[in-house]
Phi, psi and omega in degrees: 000153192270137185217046149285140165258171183237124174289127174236118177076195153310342216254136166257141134225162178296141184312318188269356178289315192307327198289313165316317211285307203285327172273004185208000151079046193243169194264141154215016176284175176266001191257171145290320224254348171257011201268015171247093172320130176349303192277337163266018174286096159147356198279141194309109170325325185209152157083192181314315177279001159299322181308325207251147199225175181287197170221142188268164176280159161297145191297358211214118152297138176315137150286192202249349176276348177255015174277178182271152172250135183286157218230068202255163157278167206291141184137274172332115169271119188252124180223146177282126187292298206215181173192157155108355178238088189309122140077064222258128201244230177327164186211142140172167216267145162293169166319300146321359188076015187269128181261101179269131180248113178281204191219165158239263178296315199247350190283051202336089180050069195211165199220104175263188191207095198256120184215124173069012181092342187261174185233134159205166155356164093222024160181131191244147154065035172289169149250125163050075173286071188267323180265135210221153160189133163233148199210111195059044177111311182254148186250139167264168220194102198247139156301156153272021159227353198210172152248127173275126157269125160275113182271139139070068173262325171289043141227014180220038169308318159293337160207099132345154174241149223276120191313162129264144182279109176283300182205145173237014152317106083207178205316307167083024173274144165297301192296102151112026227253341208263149188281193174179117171232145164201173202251124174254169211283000171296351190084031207245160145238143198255166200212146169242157174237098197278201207247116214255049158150206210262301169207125161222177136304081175261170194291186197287321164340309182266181167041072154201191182223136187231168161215160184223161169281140161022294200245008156088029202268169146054069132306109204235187202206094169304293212230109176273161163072041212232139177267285207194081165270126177235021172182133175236185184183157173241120175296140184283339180266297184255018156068356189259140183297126163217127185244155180245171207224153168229107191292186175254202187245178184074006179264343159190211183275310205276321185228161345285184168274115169293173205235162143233147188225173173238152184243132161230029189197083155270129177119018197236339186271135191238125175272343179149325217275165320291357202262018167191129182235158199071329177111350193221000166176159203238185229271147197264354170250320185263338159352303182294131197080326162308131163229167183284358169277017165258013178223155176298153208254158195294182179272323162190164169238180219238301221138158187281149178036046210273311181083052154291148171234272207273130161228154185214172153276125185265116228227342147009156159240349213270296156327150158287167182321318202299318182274032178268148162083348193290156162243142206273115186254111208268064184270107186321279166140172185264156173236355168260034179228154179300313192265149188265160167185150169209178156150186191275122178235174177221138202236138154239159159243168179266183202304326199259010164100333145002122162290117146293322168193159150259170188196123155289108180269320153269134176231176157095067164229041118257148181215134166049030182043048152263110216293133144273316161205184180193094194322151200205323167202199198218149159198143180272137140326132136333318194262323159131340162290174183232147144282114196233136186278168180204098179299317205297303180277357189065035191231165190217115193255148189261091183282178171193151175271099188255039171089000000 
């Protein structure tokens, strides 16, 4: 049991009551003055939209003959990668071929390690380890307060080396707290700081994207006006961050449209958050005097409350022509709207870096408008197939192209 606290607000509470609070919609402070969870603040007080809530994962991973069956275009092949790996989140691969899989909520706090067909174990009782990358060897491991290094780890799967603390600047909040890191082609690595609630003003700490060296030095400011990106990617070509956004909730069914956005000026670009969301309107508290032609506007948006999360560039050789370079999208799906969807999509683009259209490409992790599963990140293979994790099941699907 994690038995770390969290500053929320005025409030510290322990990690695992807030964790209960956000997955099951219970009450969990020690306060009076607290007895409302992060994520229902605003939320309709009466009528259909009081009901609604996160959804939580099943406590137990899908066995792999009880996953859902999935939906690729002709050609496309879908298969089970790994199975049996609660909450099973982040995805990457090693030098060795080795797949490491983080956790969020129900996984407890574990980084897991697929080599050889086998799974194992290699860090227990993290908080909330969603963000992973590896690079020269080590794999890092970012917190919502700190980043970790394991070094030289595909040759110590079995006794793991004791982390190193690359950097520990931040904030360390639960809401929006968990991470997605990854290293661009500058050799820097970027870290996001999501907004530590559904929408306020908050200090300069937050609702951005930063990057550090290596080594955990010389810390700059990529992106402002940032909510929540749980997954970025770099064109393999023109070297520029893009990332997807998750706006904010309660304002309806429809709106807003998560984003994907592209960044091409970094440290210089304000994406919206709080006073304009979509690109088309702006926030009904922080709004005012404001408009969205003073920010950037997204590259394309997703669907209301779609929850992207993890994206990649298919950088492959294995896909057909029409999917190089395209990018691959995780859409978690919504829980504060009645009707549900979720899945894997695809944004191509045009010649001058423009989105041409989006599409869905892995589908059926909805039924009866019900979660089957719920897609959480991508990761392109070596060989040229892609991976997509699925938290709602503990499970990890393989696409491959056979012709």
């Amino acid at each position: 049991m994690i038995a770390k606290t969290v500053r929320i607000g005025l409030y510290t509470l322990p990690v695992v009551s807030f964790l209960a609070a956000a997955m099951c919609g219970t009450a969990a402070a020690q306060d009076k003055e607290e007895e409302v969870p992060f994520w229902a603040v605003g939320r309709p007080a009466e009528g259909p939209g009081a009901k609604l809530a996160p959804v939580p994962s099943p406590p137990i991973a899908t066995a792999a003959d009880k996953l859902p069956t999935l939906s690729v275009p002709d050609g496309f092949k879908v298969e089970v990668f790994a199975s049996g790996i609660l909450d099973a989140r982040g995805l990457r691969e090693g030098d060795e071929g080795t797949v490491f899989v983080s956790t969020l909520f129900t996984g407890g706090g574990k980084i897991h390690a697929i080599s050889n067909g086998e799974v194992k174990e290699i860090a227990t009782e993290l908080f909330l380890p969603n963000g992973i990358e590896y690079r020269d060897g080590a794999l890092y491991v970012a917190t919502p307060k700190e980043i970790l290094r394991y070094d030289n780890i595909e040759t110590n799967l079995d006794k793991p080396p004791e982390p190193v603390t690359v950097f520990d600047d931040m904030p360390g909040v639960i809401p929006h707290g968990w991470k997605f890191i990854m290293f661009g082609p500058d050799d820097k690595l970027y870290v996001p700081v999501g907004t530590p609630c559904n929408i306020c003003q908050e200090d300069a700490d937050y609702a951005k994207i930063f990057r550090i060296n290596a080594d955990g030095t010389g810390k700059e400011d990529v992106a402002l006006g940032v909510r929540n990106t749980v997954g970025f990617d770099f064109h393999p070509v023109t070297g520029n961050l893009w990332f997807t956004d998750n706006q904010r909730d309660w304002l309806s069914e429809d709106m807003p449209l998560d984003e994907l956005n592209r960044v091409t000026d970094p440290g210089k670009q304000h994406f919206g958050y709080p006073y304009c969301h979509s690109g088309i309107m702006t926030d009904p508290q922080f709004g005012w005097g404001k408009s969205c032609d003073d920010y950037v506007s997204p590259a394309a948006t997703l669907g209301p409350h779609s929850a992207p999360l993890g994206m990649r560039f298919y950088t492959g050789d294995a896909f057909p022509e029409q999917y190089k370079n395209a990018i691959f999208i995780a859409r978690h799906g919504p829980w504060n709207r009645h009707q549900k969807y979720a899945d894997v999509s695809v944004a191509f683009l045009n010649d001058d870096g423009t989105v041409k259209k989006v599409e869905p490409f892995l589908t059926g992790f909805v039924a009866d408008n019900k979660y089957l599963g719920r897609p959480a990140d991508v990761m392109v293979m070596k060989d040229g197939s892609m991976l997509v994790s699925d938290d709602f099941n503990g499970a990890i699907y393989r696409v491959s192209y056979g012709g």
